[in-house]
Backbone as a printed PyTorch tensor [residue, N CA C, xyz], in Angstrom:
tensor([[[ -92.6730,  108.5620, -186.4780],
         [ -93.5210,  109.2360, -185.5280],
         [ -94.7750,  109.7170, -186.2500]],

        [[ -95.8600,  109.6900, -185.5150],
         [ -97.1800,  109.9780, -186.2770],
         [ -97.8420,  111.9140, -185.9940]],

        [[ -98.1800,  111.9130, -186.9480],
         [ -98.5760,  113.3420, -186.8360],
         [ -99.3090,  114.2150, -185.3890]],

        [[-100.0460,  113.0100, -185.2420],
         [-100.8360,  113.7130, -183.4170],
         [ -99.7270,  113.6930, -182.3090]],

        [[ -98.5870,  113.6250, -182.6610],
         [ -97.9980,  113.7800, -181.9220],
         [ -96.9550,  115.5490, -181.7710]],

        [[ -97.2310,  115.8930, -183.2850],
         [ -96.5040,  117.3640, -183.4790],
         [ -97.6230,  118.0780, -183.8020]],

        [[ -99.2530,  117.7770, -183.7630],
         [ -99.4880,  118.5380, -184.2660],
         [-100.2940,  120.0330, -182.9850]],

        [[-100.9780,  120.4170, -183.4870],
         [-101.6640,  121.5610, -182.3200],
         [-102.5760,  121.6170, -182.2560]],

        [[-103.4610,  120.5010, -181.2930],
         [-104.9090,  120.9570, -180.8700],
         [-105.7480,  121.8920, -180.9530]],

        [[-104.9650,  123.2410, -180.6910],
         [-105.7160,  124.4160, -180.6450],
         [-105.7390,  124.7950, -181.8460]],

        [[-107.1810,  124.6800, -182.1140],
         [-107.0150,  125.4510, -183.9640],
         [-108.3250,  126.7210, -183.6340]],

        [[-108.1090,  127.6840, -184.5540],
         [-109.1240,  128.5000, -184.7410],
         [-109.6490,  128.2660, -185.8670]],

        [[-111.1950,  128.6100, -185.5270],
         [-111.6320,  128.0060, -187.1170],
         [-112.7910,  129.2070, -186.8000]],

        [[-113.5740,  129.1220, -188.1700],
         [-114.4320,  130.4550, -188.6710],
         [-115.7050,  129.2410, -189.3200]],

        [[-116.3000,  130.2910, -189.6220],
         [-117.4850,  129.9340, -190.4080],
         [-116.9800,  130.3470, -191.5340]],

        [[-118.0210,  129.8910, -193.2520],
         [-118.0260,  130.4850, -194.1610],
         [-118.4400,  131.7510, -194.6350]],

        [[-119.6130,  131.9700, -193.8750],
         [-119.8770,  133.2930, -193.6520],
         [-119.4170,  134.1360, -192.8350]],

        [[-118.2960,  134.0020, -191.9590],
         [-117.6690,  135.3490, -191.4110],
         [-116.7490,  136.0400, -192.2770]],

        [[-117.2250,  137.4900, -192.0170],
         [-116.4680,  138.0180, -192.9570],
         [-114.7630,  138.3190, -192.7740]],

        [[-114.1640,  138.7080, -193.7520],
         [-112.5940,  138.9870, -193.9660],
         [-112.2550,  139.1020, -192.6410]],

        [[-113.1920,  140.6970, -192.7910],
         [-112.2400,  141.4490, -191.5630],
         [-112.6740,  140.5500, -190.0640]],

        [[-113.4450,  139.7390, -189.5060],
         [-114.1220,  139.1650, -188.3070],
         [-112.8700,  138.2270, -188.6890]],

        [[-112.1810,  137.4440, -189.5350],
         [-111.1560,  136.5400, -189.3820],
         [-109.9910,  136.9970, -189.4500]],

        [[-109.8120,  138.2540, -189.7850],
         [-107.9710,  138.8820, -189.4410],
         [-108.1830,  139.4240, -188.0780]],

        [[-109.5860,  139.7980, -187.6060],
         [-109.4610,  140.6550, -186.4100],
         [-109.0240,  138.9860, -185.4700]],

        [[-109.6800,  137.8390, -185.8640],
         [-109.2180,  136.5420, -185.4980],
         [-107.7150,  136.1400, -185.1470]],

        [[-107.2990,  136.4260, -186.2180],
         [-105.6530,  136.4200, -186.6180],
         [-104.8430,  137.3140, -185.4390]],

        [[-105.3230,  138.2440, -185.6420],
         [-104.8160,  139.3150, -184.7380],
         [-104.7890,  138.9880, -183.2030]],

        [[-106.2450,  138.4790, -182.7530],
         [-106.7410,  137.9190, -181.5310],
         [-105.8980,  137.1880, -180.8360]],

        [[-105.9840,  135.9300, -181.8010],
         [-105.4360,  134.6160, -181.4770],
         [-103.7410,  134.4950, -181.7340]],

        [[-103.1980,  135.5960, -182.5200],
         [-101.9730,  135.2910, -182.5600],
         [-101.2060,  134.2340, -183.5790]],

        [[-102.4260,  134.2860, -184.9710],
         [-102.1000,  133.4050, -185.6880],
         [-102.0270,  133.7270, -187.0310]],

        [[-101.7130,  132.6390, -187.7420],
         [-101.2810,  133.4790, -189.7780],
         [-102.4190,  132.7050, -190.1740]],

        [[-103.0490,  131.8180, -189.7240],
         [-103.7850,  131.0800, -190.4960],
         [-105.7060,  130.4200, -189.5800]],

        [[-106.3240,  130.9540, -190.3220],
         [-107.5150,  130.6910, -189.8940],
         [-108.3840,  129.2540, -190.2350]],

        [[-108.6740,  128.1590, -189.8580],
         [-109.4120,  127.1750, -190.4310],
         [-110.8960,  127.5810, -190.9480]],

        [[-111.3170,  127.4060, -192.1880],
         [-113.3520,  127.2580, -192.3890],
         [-113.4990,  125.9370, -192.4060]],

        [[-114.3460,  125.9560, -191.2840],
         [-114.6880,  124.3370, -190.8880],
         [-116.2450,  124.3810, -190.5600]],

        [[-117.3510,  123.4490, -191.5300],
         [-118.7980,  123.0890, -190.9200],
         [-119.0270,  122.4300, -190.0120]],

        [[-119.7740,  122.6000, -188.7860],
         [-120.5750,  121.7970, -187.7980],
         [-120.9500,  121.0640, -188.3770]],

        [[-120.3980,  119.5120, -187.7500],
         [-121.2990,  118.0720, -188.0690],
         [-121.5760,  117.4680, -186.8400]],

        [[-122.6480,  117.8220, -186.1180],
         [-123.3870,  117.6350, -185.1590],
         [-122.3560,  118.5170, -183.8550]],

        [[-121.8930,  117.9260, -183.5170],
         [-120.7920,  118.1560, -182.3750],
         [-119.0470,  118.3880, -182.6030]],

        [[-119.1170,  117.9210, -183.9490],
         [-117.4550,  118.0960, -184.4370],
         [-116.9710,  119.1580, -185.4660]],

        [[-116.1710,  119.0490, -186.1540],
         [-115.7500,  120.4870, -187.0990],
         [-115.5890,  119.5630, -188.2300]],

        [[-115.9370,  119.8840, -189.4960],
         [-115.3040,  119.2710, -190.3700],
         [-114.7800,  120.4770, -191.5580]],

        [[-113.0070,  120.6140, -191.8980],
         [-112.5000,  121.5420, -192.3970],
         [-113.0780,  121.7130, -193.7910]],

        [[-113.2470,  122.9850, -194.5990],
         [-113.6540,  122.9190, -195.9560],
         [-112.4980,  123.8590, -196.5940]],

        [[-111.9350,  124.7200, -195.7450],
         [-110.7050,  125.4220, -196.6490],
         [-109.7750,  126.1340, -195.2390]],

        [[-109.4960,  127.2200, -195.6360],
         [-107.9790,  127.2960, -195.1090],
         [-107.3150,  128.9190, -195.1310]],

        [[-107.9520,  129.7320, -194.6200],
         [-107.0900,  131.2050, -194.5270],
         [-106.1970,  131.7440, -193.7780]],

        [[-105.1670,  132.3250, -195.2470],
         [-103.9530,  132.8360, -194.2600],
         [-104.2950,  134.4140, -194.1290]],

        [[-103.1560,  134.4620, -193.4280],
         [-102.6180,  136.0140, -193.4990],
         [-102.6990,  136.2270, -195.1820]],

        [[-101.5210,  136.0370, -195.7700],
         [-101.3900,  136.0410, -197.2810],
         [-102.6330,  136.0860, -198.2160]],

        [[-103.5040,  135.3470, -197.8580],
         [-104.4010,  135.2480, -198.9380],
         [-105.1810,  136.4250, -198.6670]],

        [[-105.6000,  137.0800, -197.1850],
         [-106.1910,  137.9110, -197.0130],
         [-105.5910,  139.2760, -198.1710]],

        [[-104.2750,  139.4130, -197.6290],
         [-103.0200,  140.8860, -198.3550],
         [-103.7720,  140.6430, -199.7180]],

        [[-103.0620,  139.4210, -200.4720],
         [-102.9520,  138.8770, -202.0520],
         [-104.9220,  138.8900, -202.5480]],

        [[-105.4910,  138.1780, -201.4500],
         [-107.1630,  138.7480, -202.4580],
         [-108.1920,  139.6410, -202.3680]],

        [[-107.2770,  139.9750, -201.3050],
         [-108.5790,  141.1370, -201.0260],
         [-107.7950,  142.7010, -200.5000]],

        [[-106.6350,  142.6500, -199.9330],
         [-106.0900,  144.1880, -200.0630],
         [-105.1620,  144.4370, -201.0770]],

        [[-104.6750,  143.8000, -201.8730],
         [-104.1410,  144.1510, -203.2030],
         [-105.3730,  144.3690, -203.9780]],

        [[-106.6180,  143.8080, -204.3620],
         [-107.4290,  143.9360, -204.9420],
         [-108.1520,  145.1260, -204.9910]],

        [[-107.9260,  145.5560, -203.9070],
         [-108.4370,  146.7160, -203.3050],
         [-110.0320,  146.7470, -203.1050]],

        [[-110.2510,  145.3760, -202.5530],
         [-111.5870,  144.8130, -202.0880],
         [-111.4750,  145.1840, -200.6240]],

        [[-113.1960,  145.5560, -200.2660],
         [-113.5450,  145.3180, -198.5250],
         [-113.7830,  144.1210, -198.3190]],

        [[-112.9400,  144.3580, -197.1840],
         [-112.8970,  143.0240, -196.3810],
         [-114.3370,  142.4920, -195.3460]],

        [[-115.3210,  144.1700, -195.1910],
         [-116.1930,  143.4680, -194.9960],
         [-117.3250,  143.2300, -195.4880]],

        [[-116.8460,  143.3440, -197.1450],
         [-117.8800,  142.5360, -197.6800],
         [-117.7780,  141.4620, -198.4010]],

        [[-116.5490,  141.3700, -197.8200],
         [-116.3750,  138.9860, -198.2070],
         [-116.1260,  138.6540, -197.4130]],

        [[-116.9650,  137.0760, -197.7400],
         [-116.8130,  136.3030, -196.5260],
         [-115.7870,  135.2060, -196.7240]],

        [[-115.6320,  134.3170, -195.7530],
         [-114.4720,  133.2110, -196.1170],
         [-114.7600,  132.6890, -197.2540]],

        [[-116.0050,  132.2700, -197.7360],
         [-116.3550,  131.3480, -199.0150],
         [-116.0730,  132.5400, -200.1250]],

        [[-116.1390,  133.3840, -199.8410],
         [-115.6980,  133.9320, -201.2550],
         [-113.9860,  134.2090, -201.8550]],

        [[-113.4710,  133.6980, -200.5650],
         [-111.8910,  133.8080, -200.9290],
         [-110.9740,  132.4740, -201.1630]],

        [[-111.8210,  131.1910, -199.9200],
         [-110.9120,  129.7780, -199.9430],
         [-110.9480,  129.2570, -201.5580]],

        [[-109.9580,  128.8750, -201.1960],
         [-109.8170,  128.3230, -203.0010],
         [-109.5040,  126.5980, -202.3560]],

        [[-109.9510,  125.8740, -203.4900],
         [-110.1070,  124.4760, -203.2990],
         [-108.9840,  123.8010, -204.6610]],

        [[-108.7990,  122.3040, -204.2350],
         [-109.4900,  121.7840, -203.0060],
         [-108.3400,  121.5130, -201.8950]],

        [[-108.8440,  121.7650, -200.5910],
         [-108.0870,  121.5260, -199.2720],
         [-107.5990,  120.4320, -198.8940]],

        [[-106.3310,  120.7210, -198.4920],
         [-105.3010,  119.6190, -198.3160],
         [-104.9880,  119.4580, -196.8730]],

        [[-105.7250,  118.2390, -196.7760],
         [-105.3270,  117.9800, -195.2100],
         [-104.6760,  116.9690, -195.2240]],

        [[-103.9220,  116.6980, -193.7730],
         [-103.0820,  115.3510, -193.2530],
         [-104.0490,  114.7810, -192.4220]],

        [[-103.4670,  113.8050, -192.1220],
         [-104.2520,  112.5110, -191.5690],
         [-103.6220,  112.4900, -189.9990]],

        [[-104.5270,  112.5310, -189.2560],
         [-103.7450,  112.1700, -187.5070],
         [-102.4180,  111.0130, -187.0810]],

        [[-103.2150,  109.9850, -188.0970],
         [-102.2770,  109.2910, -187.4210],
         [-101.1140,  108.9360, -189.2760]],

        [[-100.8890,  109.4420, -190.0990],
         [ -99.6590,  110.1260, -190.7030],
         [ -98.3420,  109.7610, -190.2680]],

        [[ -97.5440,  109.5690, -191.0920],
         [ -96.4300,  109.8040, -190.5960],
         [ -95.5710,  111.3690, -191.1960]],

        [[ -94.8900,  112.0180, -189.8590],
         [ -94.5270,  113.1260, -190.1660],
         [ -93.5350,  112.8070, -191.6700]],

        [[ -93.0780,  111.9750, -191.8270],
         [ -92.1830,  112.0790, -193.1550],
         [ -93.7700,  112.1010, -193.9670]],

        [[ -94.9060,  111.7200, -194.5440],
         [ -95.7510,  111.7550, -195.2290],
         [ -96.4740,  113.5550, -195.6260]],

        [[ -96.2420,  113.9320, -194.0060],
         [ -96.7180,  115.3470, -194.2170],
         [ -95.8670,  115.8810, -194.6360]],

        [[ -94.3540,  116.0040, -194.4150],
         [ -93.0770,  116.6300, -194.7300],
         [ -93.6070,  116.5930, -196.7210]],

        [[ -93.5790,  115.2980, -196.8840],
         [ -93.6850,  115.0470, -198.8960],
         [ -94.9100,  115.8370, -198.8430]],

        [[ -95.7670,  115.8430, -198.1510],
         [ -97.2100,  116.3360, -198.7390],
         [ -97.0120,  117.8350, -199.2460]],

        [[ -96.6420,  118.3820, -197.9910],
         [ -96.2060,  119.9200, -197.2080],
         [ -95.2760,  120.3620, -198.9070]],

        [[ -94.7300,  119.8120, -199.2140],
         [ -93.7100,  119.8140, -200.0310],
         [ -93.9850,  119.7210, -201.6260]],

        [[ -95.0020,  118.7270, -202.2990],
         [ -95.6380,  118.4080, -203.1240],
         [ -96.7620,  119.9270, -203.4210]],

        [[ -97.8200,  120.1530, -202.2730],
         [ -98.4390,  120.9400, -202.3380],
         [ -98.3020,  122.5070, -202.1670]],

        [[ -97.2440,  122.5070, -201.9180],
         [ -96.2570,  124.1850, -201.4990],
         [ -97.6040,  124.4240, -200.3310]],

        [[ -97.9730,  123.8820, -199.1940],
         [ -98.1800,  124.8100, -198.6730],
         [ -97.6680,  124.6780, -197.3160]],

        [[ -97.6720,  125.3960, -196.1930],
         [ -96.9860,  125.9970, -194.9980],
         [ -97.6400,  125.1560, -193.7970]],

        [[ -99.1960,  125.5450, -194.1270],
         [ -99.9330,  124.9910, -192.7380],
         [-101.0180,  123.5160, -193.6160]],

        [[-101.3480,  122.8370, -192.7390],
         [-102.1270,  121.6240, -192.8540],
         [-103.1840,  121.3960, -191.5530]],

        [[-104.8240,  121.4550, -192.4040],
         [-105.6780,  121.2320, -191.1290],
         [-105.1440,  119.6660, -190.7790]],

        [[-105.7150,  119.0860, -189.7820],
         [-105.0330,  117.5640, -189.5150],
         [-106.2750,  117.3990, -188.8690]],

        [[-106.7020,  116.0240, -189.7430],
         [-107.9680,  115.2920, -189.7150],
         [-108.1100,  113.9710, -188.6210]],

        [[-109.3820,  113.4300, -188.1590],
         [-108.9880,  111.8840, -187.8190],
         [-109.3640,  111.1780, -189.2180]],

        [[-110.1290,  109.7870, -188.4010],
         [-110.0590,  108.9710, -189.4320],
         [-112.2770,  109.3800, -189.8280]],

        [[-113.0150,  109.8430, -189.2120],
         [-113.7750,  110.4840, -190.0240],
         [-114.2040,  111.5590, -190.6520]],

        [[-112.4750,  112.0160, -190.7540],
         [-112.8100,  113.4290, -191.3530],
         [-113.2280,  114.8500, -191.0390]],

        [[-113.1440,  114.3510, -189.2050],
         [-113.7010,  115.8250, -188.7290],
         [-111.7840,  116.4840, -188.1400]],

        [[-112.1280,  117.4690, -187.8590],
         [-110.7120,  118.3620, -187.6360],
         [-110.6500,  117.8250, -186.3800]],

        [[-108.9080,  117.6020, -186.3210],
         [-108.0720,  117.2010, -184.8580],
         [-106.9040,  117.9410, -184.2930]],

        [[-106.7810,  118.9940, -185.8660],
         [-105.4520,  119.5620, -185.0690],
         [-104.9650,  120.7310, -186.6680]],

        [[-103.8260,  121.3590, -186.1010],
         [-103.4690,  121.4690, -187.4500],
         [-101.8560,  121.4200, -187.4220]],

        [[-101.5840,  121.2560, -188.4670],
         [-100.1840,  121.1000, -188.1520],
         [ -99.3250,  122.8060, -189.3110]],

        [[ -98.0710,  123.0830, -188.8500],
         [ -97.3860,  124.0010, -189.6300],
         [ -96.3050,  123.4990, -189.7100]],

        [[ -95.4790,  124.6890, -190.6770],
         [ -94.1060,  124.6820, -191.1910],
         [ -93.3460,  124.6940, -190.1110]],

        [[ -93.6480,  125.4840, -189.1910],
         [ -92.7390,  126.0190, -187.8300],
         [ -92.8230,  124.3870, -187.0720]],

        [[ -93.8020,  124.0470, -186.9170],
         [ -94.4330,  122.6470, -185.8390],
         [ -93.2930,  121.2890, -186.3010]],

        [[ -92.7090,  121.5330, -187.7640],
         [ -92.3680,  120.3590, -188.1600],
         [ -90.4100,  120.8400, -187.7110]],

        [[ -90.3430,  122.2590, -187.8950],
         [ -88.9680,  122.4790, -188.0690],
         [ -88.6860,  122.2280, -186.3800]],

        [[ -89.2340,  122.3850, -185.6950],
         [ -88.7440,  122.4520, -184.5630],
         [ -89.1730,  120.7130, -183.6220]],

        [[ -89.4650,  120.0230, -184.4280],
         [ -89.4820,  118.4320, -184.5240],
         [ -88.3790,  118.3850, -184.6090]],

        [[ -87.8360,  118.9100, -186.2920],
         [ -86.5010,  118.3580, -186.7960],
         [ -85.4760,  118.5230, -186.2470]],

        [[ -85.5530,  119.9680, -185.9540],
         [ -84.1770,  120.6680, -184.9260],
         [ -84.4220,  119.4820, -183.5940]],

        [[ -85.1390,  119.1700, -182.9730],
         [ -84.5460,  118.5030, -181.6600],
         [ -84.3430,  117.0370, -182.1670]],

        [[ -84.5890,  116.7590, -182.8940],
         [ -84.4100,  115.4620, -183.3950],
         [ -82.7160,  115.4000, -183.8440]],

        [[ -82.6270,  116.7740, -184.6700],
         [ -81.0420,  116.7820, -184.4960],
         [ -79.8360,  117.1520, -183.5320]],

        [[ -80.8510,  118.1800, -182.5500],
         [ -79.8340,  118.1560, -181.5700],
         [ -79.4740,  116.6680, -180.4510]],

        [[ -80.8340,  115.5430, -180.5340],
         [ -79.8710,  114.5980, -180.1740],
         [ -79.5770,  113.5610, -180.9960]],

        [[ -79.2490,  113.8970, -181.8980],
         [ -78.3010,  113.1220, -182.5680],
         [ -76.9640,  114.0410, -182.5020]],

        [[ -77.0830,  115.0880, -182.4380],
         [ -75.4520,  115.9770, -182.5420],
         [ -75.1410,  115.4600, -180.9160]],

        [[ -75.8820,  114.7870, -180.1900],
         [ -75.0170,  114.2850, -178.5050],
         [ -74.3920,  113.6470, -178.8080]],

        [[ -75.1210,  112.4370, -179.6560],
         [ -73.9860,  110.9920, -179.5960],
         [ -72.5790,  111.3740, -179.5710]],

        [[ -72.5890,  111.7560, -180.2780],
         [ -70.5720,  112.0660, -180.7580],
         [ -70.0290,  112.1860, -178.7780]],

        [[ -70.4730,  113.5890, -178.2840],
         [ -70.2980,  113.6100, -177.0550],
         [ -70.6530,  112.5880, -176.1430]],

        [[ -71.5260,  112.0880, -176.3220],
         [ -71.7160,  110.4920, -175.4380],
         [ -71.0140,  109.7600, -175.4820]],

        [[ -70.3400,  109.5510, -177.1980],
         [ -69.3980,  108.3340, -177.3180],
         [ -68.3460,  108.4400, -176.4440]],

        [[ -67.6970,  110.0410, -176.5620],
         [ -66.8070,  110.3500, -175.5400],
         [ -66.6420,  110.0230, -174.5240]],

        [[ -67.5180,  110.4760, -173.4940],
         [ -67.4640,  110.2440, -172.5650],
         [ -67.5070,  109.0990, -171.9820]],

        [[ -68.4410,  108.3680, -172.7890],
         [ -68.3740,  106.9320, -172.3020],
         [ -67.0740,  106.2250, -172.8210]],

        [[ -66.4890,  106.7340, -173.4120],
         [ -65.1210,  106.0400, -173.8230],
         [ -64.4220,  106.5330, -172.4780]],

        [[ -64.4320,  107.7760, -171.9820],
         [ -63.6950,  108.0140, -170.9540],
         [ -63.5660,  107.1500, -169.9150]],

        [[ -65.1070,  106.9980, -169.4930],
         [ -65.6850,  106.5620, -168.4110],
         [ -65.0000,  105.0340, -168.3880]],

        [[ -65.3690,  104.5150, -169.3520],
         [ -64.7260,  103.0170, -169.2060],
         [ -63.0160,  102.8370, -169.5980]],

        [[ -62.2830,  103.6700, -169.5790],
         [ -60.9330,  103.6820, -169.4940],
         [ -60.3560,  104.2000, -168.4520]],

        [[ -61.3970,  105.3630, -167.5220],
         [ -60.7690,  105.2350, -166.6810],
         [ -60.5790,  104.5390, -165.2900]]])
């Protein structure tokens, strides 16, 4: 199965220059751990890094830095790891895995943003993928029934 198929259209994304706090108040908004920084290329987004929740805590309130006086470019750390749209989810699973990280912007094929994909997006692929496979057993059943009786 290919990645545009698990992944989530709806992405929030920021500028480089918005500051900390304009992208947790984001977080907060939108209901999310992770913010995209993505440049305008004419009409499309193209991703350049990647803020979480975490990085906000870990670089700038442990630091005991204001948040509003950094902006995204002064915190994304490079370089950004994206998946490919059309991917296969086992490719992002190794990627996800290789790169320790959680969330993935998800690109097309010129590089502008299509989606993003997470940790949660893939587990709950897997879980229904296993709950039907945990039917068969019960299918076999029944259909054994069915044709004996």
């Amino acid at each position: 199965m290919q990645l545009k198929q698990v992944c989530d259209p709806a992405v929030i994304t920021a500028k480089r220059h918005d500051s900390i706090t304009r992208i947790a108040e984001m977080m907060r908004e939108y209901h999310v751990g992770a913010v995209v920084i993505a440049d305008p290329i004419g009409s499309k987004l193209t991703p350049v890094g990647l803020i979480t929740d975490r990085d906000i805590v870990i670089e700038v309130i442990a630091k005991q830095l204001s948040p509003d006086d950094l902006t995204a470019h002064d915190i994304i750390t490079g370089p950004l790891v994206v998946a490919n749209v059309q991917d296969d989810i086992e490719h992002v699973v190794s990627l996800m895995h290789e790169k320790q990280v959680r969330r993935l912007p998800v690109v097309d094929a010129q590089g502008c943003l299509f989606g993003i994909v997470a940790l949660d997006d893939l587990l709950q692929f897997v879980v229904s993928e296993l709950q039907a496979l945990s039917a068969v057993p019960r299918g076999q059943v029944f259909q054994e029934v069915e044709r004996r009786a």
